[in-house]
N, CA, C and O of each residue as an XYZ file, in Angstrom:
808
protein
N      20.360     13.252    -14.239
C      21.716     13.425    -14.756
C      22.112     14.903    -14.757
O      23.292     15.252    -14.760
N      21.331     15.553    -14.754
C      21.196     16.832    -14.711
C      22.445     17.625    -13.885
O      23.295     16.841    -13.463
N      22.679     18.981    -13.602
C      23.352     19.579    -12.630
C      22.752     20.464    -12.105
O      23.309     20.953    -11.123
N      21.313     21.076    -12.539
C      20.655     22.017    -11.962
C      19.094     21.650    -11.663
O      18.332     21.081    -12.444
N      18.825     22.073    -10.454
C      17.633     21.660     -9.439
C      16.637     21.865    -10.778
O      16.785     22.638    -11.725
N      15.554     20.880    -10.509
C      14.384     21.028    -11.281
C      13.544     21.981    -11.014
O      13.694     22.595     -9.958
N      12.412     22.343    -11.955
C      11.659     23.783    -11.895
C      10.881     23.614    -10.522
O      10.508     24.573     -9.847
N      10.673     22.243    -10.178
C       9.997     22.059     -8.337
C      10.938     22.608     -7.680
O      10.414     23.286     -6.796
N      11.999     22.676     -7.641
C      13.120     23.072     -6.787
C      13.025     24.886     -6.874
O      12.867     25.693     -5.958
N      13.180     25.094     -8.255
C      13.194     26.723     -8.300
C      12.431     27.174     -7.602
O      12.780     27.788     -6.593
N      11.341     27.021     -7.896
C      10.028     27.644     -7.428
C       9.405     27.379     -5.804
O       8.318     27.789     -5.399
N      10.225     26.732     -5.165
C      10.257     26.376     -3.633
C      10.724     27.605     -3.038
O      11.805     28.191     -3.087
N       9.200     27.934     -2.240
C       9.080     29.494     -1.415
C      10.338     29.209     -0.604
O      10.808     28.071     -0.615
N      10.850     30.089      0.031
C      11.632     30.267      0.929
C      10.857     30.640      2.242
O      10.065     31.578      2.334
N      11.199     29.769      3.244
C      10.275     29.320      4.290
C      11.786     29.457      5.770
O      11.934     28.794      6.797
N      12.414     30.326      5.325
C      13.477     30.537      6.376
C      12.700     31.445      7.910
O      11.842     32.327      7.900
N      13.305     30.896      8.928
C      12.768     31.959      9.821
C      13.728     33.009     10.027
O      14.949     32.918      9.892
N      13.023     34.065     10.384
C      13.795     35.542     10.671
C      14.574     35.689     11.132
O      14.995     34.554     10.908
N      15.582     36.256     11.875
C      15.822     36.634     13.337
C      14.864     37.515     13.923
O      14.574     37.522     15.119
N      14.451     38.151     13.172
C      13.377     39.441     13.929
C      12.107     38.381     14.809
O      11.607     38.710     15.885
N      11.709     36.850     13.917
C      10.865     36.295     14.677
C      11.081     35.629     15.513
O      10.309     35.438     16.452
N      12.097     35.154     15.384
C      12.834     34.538     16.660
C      13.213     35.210     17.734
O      13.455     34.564     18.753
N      13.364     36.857     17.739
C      13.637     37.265     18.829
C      12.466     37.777     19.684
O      12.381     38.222     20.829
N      11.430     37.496     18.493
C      10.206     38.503     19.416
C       9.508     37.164     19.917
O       8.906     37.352     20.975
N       9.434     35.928     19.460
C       8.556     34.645     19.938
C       8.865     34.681     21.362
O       9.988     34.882     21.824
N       7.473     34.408     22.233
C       7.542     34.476     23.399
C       7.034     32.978     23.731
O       6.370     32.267     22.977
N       7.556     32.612     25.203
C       7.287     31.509     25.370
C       5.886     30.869     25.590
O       5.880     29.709     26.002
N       4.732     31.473     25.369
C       3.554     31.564     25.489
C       2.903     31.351     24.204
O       1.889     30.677     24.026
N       3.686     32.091     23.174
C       3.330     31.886     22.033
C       3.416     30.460     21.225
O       2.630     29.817     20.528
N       5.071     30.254     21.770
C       5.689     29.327     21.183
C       4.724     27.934     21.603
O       4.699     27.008     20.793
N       4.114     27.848     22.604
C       3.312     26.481     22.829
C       1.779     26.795     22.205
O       1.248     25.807     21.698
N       1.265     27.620     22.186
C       0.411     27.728     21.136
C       0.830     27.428     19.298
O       0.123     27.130     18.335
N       1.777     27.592     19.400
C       2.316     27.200     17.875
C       2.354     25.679     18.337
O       1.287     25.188     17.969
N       3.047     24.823     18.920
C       2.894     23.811     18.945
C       1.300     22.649     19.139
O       1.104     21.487     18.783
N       0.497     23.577     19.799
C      -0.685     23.067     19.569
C      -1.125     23.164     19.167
O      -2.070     22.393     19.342
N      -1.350     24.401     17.706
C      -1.900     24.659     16.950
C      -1.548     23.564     15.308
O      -2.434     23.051     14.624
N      -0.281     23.482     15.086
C       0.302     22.376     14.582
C      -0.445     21.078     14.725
O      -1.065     20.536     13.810
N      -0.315     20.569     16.116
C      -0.520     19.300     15.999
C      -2.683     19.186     16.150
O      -3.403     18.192     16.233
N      -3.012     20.586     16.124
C      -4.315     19.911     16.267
C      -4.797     19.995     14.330
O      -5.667     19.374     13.719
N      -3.476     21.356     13.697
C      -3.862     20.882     12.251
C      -3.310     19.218     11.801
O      -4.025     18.277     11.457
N      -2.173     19.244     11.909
C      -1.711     17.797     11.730
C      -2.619     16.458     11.971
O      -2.631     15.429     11.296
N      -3.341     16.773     13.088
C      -3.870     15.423     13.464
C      -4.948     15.176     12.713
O      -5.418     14.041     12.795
N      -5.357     15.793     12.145
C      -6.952     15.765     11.000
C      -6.392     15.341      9.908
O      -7.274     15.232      9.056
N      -4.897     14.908      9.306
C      -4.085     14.855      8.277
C      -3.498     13.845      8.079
O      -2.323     14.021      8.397
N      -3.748     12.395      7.552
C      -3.225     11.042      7.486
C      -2.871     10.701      6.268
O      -3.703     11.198      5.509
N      -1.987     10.050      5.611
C      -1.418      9.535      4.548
C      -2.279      8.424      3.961
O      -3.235      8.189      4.700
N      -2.241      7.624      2.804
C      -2.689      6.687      2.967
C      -2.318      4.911      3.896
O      -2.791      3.791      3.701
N      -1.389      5.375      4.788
C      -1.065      4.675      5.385
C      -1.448      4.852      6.974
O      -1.231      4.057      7.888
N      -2.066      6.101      7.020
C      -2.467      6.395      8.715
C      -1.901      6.741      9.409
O      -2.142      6.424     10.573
N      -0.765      7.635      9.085
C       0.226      8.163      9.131
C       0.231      9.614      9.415
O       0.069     10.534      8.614
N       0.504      9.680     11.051
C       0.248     11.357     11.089
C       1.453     12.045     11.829
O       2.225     11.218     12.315
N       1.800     13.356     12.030
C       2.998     13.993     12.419
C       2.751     14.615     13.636
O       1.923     15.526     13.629
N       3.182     14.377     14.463
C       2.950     14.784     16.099
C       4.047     15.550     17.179
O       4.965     14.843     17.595
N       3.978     16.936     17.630
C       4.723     17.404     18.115
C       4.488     17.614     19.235
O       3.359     17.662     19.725
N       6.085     17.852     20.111
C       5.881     17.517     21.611
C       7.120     17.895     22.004
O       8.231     17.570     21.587
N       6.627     18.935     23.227
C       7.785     19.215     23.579
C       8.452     19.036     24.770
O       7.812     19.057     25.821
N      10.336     18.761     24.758
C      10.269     17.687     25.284
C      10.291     18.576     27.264
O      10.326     19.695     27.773
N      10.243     17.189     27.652
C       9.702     17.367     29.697
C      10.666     18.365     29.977
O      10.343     19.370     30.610
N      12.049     18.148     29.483
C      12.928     18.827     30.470
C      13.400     20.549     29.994
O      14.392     21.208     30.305
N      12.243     20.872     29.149
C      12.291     22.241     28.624
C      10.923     23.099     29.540
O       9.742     22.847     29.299
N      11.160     23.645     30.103
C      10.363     24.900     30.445
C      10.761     26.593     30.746
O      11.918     26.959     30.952
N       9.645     27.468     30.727
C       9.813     28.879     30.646
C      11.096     29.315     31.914
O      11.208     29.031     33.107
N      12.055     30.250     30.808
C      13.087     30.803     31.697
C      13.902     32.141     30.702
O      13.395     32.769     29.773
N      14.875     32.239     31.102
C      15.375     33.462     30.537
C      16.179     32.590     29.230
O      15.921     32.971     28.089
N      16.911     31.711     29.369
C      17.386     31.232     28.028
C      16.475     30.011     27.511
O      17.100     28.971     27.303
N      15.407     29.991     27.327
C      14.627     28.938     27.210
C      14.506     28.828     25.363
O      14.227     27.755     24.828
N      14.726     29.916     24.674
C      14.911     30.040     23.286
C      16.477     28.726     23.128
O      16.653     27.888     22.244
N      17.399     29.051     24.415
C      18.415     28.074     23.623
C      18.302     27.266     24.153
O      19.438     26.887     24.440
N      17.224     26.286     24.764
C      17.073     25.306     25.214
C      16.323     24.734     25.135
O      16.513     23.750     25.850
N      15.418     24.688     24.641
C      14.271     24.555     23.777
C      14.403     23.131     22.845
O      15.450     23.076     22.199
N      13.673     22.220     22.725
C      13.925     21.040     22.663
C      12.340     20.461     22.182
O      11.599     19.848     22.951
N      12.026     20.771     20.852
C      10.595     20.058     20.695
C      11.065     18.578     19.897
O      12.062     18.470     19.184
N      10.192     17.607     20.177
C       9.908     15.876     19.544
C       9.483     16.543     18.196
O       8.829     17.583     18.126
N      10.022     15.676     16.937
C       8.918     15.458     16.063
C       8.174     14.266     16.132
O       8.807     13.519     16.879
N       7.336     13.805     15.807
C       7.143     11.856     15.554
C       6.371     11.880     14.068
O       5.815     12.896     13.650
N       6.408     10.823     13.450
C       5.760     10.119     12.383
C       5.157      9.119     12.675
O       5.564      8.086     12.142
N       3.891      9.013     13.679
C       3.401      8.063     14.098
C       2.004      7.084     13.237
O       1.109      7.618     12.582
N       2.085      6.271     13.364
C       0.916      5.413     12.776
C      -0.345      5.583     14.174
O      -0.329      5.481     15.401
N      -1.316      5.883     13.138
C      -2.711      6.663     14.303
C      -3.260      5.082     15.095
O      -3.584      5.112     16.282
N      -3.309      3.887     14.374
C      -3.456      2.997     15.283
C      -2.611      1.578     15.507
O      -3.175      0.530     15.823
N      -1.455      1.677     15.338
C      -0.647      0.931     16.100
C       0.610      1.897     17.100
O       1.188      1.515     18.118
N       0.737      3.148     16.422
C       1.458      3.853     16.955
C       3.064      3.883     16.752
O       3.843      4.695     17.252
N       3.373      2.776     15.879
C       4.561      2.823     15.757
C       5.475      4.080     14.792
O       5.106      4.595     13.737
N       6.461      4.281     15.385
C       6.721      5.912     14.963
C       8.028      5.647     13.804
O       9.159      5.442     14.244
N       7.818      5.665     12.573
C       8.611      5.625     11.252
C       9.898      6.386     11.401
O      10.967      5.813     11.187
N       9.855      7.502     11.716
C      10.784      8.488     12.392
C      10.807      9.780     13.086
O       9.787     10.457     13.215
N      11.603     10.024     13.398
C      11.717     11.058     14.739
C      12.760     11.488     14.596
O      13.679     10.781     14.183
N      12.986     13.365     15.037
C      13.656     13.947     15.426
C      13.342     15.168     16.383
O      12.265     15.691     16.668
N      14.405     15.400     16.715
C      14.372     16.685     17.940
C      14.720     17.955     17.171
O      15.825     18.089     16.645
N      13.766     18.887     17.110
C      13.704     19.814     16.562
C      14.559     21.112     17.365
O      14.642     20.714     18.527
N      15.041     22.093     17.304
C      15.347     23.010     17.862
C      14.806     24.163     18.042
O      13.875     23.566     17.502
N      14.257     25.717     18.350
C      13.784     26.480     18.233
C      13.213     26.816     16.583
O      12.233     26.624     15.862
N      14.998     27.649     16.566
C      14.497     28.027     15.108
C      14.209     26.778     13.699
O      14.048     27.261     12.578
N      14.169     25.443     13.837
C      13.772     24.856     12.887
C      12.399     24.288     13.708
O      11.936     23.324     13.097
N      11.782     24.555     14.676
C      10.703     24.453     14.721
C       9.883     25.442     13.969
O       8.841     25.268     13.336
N      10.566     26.495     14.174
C       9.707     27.969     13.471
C       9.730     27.846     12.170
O       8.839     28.418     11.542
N      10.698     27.111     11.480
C      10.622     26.494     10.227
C       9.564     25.991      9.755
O       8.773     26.386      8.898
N       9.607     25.226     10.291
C       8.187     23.822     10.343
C       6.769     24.797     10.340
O       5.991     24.941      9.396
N       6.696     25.361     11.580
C       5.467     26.325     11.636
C       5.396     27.443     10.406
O       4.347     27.852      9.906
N       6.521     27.783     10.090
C       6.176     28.984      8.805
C       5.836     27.955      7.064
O       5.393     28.194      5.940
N       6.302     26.975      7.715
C       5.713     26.276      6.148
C       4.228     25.943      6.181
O       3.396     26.106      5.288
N       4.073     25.440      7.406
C       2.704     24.904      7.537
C       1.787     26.319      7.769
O       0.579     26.115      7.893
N       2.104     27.304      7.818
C       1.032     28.606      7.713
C       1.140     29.171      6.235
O       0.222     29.807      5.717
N       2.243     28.908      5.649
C       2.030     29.075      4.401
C       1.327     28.227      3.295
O       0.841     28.720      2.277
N       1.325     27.264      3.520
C       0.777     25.912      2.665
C      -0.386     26.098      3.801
O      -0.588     24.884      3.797
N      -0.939     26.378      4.372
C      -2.791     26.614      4.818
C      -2.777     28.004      4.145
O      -3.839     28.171      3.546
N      -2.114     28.841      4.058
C      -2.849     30.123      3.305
C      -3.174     29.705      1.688
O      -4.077     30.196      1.010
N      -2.606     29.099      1.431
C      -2.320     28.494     -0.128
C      -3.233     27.099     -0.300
O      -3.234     26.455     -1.349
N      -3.758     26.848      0.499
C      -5.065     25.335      0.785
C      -4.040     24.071      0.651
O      -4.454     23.156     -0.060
N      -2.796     23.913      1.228
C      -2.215     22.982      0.899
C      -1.976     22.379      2.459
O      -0.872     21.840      2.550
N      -2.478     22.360      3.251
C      -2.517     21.960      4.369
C      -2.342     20.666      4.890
O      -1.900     20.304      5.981
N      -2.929     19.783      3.549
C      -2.818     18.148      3.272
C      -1.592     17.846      3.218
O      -0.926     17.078      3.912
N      -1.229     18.727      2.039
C       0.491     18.049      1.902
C       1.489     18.581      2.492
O       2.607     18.243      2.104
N       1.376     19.481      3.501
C       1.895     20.022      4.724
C       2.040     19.280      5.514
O       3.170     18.911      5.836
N       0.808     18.766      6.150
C       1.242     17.620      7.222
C       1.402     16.847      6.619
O       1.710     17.711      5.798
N       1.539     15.875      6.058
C       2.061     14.676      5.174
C       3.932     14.869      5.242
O       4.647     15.780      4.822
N       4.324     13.370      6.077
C       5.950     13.315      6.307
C       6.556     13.230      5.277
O       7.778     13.298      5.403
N       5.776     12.976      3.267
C       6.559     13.220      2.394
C       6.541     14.299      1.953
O       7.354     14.663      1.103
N       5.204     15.388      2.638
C       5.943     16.979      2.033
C       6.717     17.455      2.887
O       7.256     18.417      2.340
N       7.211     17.313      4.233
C       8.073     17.494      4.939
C       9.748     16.989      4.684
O      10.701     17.760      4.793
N       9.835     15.811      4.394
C      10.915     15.195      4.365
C      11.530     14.894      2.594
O      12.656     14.535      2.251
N      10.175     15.235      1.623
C      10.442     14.768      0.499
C      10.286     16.503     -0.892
O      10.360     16.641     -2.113
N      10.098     17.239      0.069
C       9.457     18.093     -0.777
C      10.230     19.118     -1.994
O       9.663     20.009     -2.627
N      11.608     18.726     -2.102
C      12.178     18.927     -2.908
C      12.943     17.837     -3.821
O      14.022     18.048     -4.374
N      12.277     16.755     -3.882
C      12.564     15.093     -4.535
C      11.775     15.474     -5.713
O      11.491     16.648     -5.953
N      11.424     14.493     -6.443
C      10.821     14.635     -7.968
C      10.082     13.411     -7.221
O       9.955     13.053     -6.051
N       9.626     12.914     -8.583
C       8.473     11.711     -7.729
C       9.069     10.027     -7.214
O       8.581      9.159     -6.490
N      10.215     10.120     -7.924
C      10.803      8.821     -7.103
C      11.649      9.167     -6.060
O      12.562      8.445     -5.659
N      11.293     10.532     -5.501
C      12.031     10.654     -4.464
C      13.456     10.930     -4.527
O      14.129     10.768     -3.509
N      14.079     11.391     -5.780
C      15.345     11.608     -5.695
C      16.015     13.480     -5.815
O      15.475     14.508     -6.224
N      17.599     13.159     -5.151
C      17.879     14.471     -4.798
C      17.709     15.180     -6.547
O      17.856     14.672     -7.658
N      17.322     16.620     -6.061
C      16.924     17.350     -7.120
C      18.289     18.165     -7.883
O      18.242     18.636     -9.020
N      19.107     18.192     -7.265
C      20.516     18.066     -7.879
C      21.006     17.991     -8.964
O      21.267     18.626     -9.986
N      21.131     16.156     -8.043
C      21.596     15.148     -9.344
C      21.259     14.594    -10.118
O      21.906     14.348    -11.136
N      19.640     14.065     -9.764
C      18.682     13.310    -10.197
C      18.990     11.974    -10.510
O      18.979     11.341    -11.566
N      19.262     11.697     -9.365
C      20.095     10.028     -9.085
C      20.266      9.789     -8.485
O      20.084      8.576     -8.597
N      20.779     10.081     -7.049
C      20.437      9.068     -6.023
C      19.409      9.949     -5.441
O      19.007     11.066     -5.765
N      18.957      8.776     -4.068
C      17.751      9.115     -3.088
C      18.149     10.302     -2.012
O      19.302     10.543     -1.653
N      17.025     10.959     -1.591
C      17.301     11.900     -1.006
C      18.227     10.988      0.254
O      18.344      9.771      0.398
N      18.779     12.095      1.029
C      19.205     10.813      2.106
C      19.367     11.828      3.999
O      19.234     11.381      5.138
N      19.586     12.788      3.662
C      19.849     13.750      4.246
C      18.686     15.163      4.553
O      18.167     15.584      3.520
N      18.414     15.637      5.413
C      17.175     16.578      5.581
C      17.260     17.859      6.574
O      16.919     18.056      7.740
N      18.081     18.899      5.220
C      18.776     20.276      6.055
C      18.183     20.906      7.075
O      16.974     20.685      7.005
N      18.500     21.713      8.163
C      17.244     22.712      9.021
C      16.288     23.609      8.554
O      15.398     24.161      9.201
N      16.606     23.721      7.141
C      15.887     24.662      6.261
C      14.252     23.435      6.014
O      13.082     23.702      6.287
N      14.669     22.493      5.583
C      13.776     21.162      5.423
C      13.696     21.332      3.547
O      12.726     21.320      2.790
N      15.067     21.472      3.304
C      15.108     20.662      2.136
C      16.087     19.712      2.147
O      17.200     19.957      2.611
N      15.756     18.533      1.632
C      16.548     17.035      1.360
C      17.229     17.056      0.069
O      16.710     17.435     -0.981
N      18.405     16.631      0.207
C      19.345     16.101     -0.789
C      20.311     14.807     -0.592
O      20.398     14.462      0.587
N      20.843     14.246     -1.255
C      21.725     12.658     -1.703
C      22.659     13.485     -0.473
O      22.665     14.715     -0.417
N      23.424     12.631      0.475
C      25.054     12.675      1.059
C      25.769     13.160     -0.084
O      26.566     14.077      0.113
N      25.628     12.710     -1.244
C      26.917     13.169     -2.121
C      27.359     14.725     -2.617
O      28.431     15.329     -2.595
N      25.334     15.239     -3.297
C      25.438     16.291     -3.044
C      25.914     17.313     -2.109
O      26.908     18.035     -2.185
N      25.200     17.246     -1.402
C      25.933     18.315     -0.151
C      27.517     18.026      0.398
O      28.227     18.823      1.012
N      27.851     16.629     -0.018
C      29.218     16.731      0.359
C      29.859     17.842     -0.665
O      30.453     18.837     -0.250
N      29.703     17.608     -1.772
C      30.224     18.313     -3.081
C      30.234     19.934     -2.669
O      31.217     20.663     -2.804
N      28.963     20.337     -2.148
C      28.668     21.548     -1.795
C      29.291     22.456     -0.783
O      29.393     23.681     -0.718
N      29.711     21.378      0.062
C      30.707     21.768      1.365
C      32.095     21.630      0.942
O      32.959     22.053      1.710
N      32.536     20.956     -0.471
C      33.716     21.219     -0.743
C      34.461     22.429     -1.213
O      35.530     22.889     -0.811
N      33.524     22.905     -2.306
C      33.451     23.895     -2.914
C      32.949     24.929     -2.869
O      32.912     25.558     -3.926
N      32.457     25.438     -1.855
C      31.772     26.508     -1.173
C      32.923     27.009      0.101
O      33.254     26.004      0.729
N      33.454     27.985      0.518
C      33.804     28.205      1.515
C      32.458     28.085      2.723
O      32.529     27.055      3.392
N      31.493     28.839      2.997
C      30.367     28.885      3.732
C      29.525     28.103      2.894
O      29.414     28.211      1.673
N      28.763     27.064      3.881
C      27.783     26.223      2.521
C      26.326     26.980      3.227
O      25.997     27.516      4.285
N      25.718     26.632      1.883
C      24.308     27.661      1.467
C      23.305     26.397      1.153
O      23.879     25.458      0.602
N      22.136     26.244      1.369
C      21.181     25.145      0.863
C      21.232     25.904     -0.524
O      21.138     27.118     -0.705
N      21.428     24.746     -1.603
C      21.453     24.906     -3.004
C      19.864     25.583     -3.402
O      19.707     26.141     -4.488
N      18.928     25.486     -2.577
C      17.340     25.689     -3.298
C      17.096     27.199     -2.407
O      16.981     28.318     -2.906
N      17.068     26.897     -1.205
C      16.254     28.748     -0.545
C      17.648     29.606     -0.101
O      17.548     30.699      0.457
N      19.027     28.957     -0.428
C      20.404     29.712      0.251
C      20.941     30.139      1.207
O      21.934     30.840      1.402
N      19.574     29.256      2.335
C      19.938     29.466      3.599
C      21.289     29.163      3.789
O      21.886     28.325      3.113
N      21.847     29.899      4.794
C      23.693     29.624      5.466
C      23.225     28.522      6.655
O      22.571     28.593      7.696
N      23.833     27.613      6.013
C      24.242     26.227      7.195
C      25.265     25.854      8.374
O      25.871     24.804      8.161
N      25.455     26.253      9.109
C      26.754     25.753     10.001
C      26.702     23.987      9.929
O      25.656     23.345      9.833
N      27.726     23.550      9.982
C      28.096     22.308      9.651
C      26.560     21.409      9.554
O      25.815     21.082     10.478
N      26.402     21.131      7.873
C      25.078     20.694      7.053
C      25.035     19.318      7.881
O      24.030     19.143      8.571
N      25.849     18.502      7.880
C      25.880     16.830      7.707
C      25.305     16.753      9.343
O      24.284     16.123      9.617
N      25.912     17.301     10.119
C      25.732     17.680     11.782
C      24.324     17.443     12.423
O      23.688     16.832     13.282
N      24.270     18.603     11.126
C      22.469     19.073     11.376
C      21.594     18.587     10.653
O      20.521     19.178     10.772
N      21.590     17.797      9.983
C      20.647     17.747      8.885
C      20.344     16.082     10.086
O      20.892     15.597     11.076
N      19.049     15.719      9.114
C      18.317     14.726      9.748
C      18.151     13.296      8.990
O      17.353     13.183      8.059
N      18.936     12.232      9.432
C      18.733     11.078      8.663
C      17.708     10.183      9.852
O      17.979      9.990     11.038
N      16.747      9.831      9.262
C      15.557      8.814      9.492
C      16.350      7.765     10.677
O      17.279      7.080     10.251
N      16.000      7.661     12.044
C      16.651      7.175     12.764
C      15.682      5.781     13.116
O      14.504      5.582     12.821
N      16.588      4.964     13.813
C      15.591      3.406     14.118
C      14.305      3.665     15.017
O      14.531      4.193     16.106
N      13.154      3.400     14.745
C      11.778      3.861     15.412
C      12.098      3.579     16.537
O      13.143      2.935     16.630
N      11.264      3.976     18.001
C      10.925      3.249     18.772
C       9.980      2.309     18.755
O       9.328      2.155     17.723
N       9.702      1.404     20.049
C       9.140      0.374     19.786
C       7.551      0.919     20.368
O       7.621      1.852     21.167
N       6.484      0.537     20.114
C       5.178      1.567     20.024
C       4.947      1.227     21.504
O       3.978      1.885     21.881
N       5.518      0.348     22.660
C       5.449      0.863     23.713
C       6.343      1.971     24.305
O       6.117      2.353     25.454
N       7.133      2.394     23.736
C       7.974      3.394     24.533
C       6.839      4.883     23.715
O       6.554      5.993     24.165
N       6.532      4.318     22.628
C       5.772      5.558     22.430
C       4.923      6.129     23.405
O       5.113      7.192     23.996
N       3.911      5.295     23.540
C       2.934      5.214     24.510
C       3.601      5.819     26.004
O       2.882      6.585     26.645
N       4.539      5.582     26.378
C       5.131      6.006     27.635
C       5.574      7.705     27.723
O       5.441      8.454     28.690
N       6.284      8.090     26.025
C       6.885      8.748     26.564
C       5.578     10.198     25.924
O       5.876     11.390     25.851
N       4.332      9.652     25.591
C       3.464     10.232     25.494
C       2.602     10.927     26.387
O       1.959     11.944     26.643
N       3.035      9.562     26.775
C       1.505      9.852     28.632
C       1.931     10.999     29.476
O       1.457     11.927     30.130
N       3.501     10.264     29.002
C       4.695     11.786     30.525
C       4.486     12.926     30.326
O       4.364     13.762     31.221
N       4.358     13.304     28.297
C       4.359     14.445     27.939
C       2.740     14.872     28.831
O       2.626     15.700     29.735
N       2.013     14.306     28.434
C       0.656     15.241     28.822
C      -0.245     14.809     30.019
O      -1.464     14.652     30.091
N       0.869     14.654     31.038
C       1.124     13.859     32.489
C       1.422     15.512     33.181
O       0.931     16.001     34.198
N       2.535     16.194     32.076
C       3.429     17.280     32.954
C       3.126     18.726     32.306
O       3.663     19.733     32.764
């Protein structure tokens, strides 16, 4: 009922990427970050078997604008049926997102709940999962920053804000609703399988 984020919310590092790191990441680097990720991730299952898998996609390779074209998979895959809970396409700088949380939560021994898709997708919820806001409805929405809040919230936020700011680390958003990430219909665990093989086919 509340109007102000809970003390989990306050105390949520700010995990923004730079520009300074974004301009110096080289494309050499950048796929070592991605394999370095998924070989921590893959040692990392929920109690459901549930692990987070990155991949980047075929039709991205090294060039002069390859920073704006740049196109990594997330998946939420189940380790043995494979069926993938959800997915999105990450962009440069919210990949570097992803990677600066997960080097911070391993410096801090939290590496477990790093890879885990509810410290990713849930990590500013309370324990039933609701926006930290309002404390009433479900998260529903999942900014580039990778904090989640209710549709209602952030609508509210974009009303009354000229420039909207994530309410918790104050990152500046260009159009939130756009970008942010709602849980899309899985694929079916054969297309997984397919569009797996291609990845590490090419």
């Amino acid at each position: 009922m509340g109007n102000l984020p809970s003390s989990k919310c306050r105390t949520t590092p700010n995990f923004v990427t730079t520009q300074r790191q974004y301009e110096e990441v080289t494309w050499a680097s950048f796929i070592e970050m991605i394999k370095e990720l998924n070989k921590k991730c893959s040692r990392v299952r929920n109690e459901k078997g549930n692990y987070i898998c990155f991949a980047l996609d075929k039709t991205c390779q090294d060039g002069v604008f390859w920073k704006n074209k740049a196109k990594i998979k997330c998946f939420y895959i189940n380790l043995e049926s494979l069926v993938v809970s959800s997915n999105k396409t990450l962009h440069l700088r919210e990949f570097l997102n992803v990677y600066n949380l997960q080097k911070d939560a391993t410096q801090n021994q939290m590496s477990s709940d790093m890879c885990s898709s509810r410290y990713i997708l849930d990590e500013t919820a309370d324990s039933d999962g609701l926006c930290c806001i309002c404390m009433e409805n479900n998260n529903e929405v999942l900014l580039p920053c990778l904090h989640s809040f209710c549709m209602v919230c952030v609508a509210q936020e974009m009303e009354f804000r000229p420039q909207f700011c994530c309410p918790v680390c104050k990152t500046r958003i260009e159009h939130p609703l756009k970008n942010s990430w709602e849980v899309a219909d899985p694929p079916q665990p054969s297309e997984v399988i397919t569009y797996l093989s291609k990845l590490c086919k090419n």
